[in-house]
C-alpha positions in Angstrom: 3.3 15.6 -5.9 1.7 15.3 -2.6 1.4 18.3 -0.3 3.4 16.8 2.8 1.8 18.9 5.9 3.7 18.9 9.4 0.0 18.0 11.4 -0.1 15.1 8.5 3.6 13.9 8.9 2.9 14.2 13.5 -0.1 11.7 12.6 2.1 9.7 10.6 4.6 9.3 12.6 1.7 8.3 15.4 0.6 5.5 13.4 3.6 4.4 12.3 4.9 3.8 15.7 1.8 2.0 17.0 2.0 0.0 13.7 -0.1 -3.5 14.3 -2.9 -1.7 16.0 -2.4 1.7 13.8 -6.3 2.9 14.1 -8.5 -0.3 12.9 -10.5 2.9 11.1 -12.2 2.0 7.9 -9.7 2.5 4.4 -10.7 5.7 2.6 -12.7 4.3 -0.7 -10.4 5.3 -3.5 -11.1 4.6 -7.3 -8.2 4.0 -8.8 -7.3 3.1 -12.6 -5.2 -0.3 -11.8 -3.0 -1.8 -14.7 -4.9 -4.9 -15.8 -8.1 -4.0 -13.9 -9.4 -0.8 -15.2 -10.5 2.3 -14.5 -13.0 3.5 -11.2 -11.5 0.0 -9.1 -12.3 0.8 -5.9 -11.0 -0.7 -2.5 -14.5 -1.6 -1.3 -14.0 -4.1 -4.5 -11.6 -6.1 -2.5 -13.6 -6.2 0.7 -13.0 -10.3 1.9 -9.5 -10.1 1.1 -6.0 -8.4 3.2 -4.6 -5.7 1.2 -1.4 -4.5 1.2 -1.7 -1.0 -0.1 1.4 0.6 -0.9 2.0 4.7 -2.2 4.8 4.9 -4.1 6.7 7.3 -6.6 9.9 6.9 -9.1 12.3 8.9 -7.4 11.4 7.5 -4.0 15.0 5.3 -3.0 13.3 3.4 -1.0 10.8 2.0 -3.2 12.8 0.6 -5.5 13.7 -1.8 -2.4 10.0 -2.1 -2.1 9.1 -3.7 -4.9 11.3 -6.8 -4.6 9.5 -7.4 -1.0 6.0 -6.9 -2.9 6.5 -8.8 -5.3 7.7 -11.4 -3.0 4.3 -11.1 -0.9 2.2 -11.3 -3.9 3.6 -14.3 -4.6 4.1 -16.5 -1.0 0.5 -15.3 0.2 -1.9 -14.3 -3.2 -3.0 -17.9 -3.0 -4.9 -17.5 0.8 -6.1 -14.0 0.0 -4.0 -10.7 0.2 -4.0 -8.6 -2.8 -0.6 -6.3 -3.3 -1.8 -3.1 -4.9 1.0 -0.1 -5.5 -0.6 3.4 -6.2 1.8 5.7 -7.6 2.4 9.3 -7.1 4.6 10.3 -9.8 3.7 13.8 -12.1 4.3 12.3 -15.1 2.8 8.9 -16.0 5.9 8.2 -18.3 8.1 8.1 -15.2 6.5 5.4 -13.2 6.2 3.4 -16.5 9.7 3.4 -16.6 10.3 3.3 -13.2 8.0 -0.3 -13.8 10.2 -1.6 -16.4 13.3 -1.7 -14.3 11.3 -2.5 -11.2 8.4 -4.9 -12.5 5.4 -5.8 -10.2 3.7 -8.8 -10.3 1.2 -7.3 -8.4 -1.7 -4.8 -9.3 -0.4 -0.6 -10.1 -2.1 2.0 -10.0 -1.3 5.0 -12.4 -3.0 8.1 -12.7 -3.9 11.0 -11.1 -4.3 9.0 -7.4 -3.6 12.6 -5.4 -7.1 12.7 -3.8 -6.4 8.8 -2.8 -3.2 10.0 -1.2 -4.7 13.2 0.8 -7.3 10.9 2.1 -5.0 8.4 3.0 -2.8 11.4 4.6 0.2 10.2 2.5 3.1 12.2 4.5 6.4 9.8 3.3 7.5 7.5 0.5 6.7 4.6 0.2 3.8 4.4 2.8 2.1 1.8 3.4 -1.5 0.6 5.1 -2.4 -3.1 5.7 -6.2 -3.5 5.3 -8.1 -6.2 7.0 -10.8 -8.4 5.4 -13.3 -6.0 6.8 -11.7 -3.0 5.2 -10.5 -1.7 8.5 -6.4 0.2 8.2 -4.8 -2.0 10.9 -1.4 -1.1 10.3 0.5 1.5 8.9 4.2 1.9 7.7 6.3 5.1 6.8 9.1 4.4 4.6 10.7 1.2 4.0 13.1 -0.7 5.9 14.6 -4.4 4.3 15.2 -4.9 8.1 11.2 -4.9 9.1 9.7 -7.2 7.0 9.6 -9.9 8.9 7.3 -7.9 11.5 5.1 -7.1 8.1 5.2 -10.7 7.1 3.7 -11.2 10.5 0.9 -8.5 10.5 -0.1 -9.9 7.3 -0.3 -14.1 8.5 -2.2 -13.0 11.3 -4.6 -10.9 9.1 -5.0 -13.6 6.8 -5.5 -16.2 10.0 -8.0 -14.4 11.1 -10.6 -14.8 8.1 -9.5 -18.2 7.4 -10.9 -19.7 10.4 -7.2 -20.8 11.1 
């Protein structure tokens, strides 16, 4: 489980509220071992594309309201270039597997040990999430999940994807 640190939750909090314009700092490079990929993927391998990165663990509530709203990005905005990647948190591999077949994702997992990914990410609630910009930059970050703010993330995400498609 991740170690949740009050200075880690502050900054957290910090980003969360500034949201669209969270730091533009460049995404920590993690390798993690995606479902369907492989192992040692990377986030530098998705450098020209939005990603939508997404920590998550099985007994997070709020996840499993999540994963409807991924799945639903994966599929409306795939086709002009966001990738939907879930890293999960969980102890026990066995749990997020079944976590996965009562929630599936039609959008890339990550399970393993993704800790380090989540420290250098400074994972302080679940789900968090970090929209990433063709570039690699974190331009927006979101702590928990709220049904009612999607439509805000819906908009990050157009505007991202605008913005490398000459739109």
């Amino acid at each position: 489980m991740v170690s949740f640190t009050v200075a880690g939750a502050a900054l957290l909090a910090v980003l969360a509220a500034s949201s669209a314009s969270a730091s533009d700092q460049p995404a920590p490079d993690c390798a993690l071992q995606t479902l369907g990929v492989g192992e040692g993927q990377t986030l530098t391998h998705y450098r020209g594309k939005v990603v939508y990165l997404d920590f998550w663990a099985s007994w997070c509530g709020p996840c499993r309201m999540s994963f409807p709203f991924m799945n639903g990005l994966a599929r409306d905005y795939a086709a002009r270039g966001l990738v939907v990647l879930a890293v999960n948190l969980d102890a026990h591999r066995k749990d997020a597997e079944a976590f996965l077949v009562r929630h599936p994702a039609a959008f890339g997992v990550a399970l393993g040990d993704n800790q380090a990914c989540a420290r250098s990410f400074r994972v302080g609630a679940m789900p968090t999430s970090f929209v990433i910009d063709r570039t690699g930059a974190v331009r927006a970050v979101h702590a928990g999940f709220r049904p009612g703010g999607s439509a805000a993330v819906r908009s990050e995400i157009e505007r991202l994807l605008a913005e490398g498609s000459g739109a």
